[in-house]
N, C-alpha and C positions, 0 to 999 in steps of 0.2 A: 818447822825447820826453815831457816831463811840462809840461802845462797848468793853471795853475788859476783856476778861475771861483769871479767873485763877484758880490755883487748890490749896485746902489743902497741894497738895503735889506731886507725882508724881503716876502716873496709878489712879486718882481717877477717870478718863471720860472727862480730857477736851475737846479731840479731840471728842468725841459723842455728847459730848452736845456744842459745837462749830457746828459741820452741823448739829443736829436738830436745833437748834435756825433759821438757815439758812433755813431749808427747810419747818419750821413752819413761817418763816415771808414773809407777801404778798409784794415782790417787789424786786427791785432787790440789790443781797448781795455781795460783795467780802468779801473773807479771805485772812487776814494777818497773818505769822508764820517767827515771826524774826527769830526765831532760832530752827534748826531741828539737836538735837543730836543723836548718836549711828545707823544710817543709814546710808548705802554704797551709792556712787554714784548711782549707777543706779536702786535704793532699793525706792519703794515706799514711800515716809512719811508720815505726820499729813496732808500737804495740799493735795497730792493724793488722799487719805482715805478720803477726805472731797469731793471731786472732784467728785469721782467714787461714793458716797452715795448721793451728791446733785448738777448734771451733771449742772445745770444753775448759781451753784456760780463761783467767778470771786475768780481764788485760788491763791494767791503769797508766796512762800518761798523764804525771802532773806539770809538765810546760810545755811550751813549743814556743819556738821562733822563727821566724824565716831566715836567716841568714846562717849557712853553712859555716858556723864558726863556734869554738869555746862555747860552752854557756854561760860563763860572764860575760865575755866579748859581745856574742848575741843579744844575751838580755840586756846589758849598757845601750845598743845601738837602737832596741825596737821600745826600751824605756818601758818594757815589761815588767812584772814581779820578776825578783830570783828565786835561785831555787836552794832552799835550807838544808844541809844535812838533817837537821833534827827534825822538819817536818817530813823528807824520806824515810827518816827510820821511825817515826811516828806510824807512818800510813803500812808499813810491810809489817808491825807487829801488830796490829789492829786486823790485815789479812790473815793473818799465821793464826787467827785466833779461830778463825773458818778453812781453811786449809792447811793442806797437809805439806805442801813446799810452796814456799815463795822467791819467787826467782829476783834480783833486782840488776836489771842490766845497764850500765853504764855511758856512757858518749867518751866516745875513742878511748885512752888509755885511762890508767887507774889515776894519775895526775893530773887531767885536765881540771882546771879548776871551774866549779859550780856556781861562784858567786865571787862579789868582789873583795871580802873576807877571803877568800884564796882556800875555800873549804873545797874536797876533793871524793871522788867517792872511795878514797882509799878513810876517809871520814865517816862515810857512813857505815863502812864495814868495822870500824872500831866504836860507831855507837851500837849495831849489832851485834856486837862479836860474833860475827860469820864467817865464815870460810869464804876466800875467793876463786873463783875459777878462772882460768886464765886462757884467753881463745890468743891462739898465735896462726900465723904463715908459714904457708910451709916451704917456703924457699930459700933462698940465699939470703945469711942478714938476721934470722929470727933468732939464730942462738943468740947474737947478743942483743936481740930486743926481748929476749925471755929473762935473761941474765939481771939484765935492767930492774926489770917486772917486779921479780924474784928478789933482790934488792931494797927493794921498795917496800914492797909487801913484810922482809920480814925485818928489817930495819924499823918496823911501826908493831910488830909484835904480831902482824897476821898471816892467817896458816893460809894455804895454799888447797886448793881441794884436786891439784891436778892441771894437766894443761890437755886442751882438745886443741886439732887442726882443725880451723874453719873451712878448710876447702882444700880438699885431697885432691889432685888430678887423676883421668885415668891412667895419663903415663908421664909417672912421676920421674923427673929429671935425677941426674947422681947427687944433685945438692939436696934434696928433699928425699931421698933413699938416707942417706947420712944424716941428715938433719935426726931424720926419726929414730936412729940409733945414741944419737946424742945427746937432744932434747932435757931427757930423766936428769943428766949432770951438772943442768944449768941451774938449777935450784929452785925449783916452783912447783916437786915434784913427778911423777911418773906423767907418760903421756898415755890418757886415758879414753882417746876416742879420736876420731878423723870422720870430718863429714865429707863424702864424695861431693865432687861438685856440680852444682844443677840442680841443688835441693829444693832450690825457692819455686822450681818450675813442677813438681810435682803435687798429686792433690792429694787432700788430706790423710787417707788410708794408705797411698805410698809413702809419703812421708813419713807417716808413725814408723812404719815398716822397715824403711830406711835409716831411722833415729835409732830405731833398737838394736839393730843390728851396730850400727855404725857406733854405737857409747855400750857395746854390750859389756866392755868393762871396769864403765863408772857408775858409781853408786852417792849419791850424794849423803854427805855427813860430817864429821867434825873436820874434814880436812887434817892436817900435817905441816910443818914443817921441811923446808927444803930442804 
């Protein structure tokens, strides 16, 4: 089973809710992270930080650049390889072949484009035919960046597996009370999970702990239609 998660945008939580999903499902997961921008060589990333929070997933990053930008933009300026839809969805069905989910997580929104062919990871989820998962904000403003999303997604013929909140507060404002009554109508979906916020700061066995609880109910699968 291949998953792939995307965000509203960029800092909404896909990297938290990419290893909860992982450390909340019974079996075994690798992650995929086509492209890791604004990171030093030797500087931790999205797939480290998934590593270190869920030590039994199977972690792959196949780019990095240093310059916190697009991964075209990036890879143009650092005169790197880009990075191919078809060799993404090469390398996650070659995983699936030894594991039971593969997660593929994204750089900011489902649009950012990958390469300077303008390919997207709304691209590799149509060479998968995968469901996407959709990590939004929970504040002011996300209904219509879910709206967007949702849009996007099925104006390309792909299903939705749901949308989580990256990052729940403990005392969530009236625009994020409302938000979460709303959400379900924007079209990407039910909202299927909310990470409390602080997740990155706990260790591993809280964490799990915390994932399960916090996605107790999503289940990953063919996804749906908004």
């Amino acid at each position: 089973m291949i998953l792939v998660v995307t965000g509203t945008g960029t800092g909404v939580g896909k990297t938290m809710v990419t290893a909860a999903v992982a450390a909340a499902f019974d079996g075994r997961v690798a992650v995929v992270k086509p492209a890791q921008t604004g990171v030093g060589e030797t500087e931790a990333g999205d797939a480290e930080t998934i590593a270190a929070l869920v030590p039994t997933v199977t972690s792959v990053e196949l780019a990095r650049y240093p310059d916190p930008l697009a991964p075209a933009t990036a890879a143009a300026r650092s005169g790197l390889p880009e990075v191919r839809a078809e060799m993404v969805a090469d390398v996650a069905r070659s995983l699936e072949n030894t594991h039971d989910l593969v997660l593929v997580e994204g750089a900011g929104g489902l649009l950012v484009r990958l390469n300077g062919e303008g390919q997207t990871l709304a691209d590799i989820a149509i060479l998968l035919r995968a469901p996407v998962l959709v990590v939004a904000r929970a504040g002011l403003g996300t209904l219509n960046e879910v709206a967007l999303t949702a849009e996007a997604l099925n104006g390309r013929g792909l299903l939705s597996a749901g949308v989580i909140i990256g990052s729940w507060p403990a005392a969530p404002d009236l625009a994020m009370r409302c938000n979460l009554e709303d959400l379900p109508g924007m079209g990407a979906g039910p909202v299927v999970g909310a990470l409390p916020e602080g997740c990155a700061d706990l260790d591993p066995e809280a964490f799990a702990e915390t994932a399960r609880r916090a996605l107790a109910g999503f289940r990953p699968g063919p996804g749906r239609r908004g």
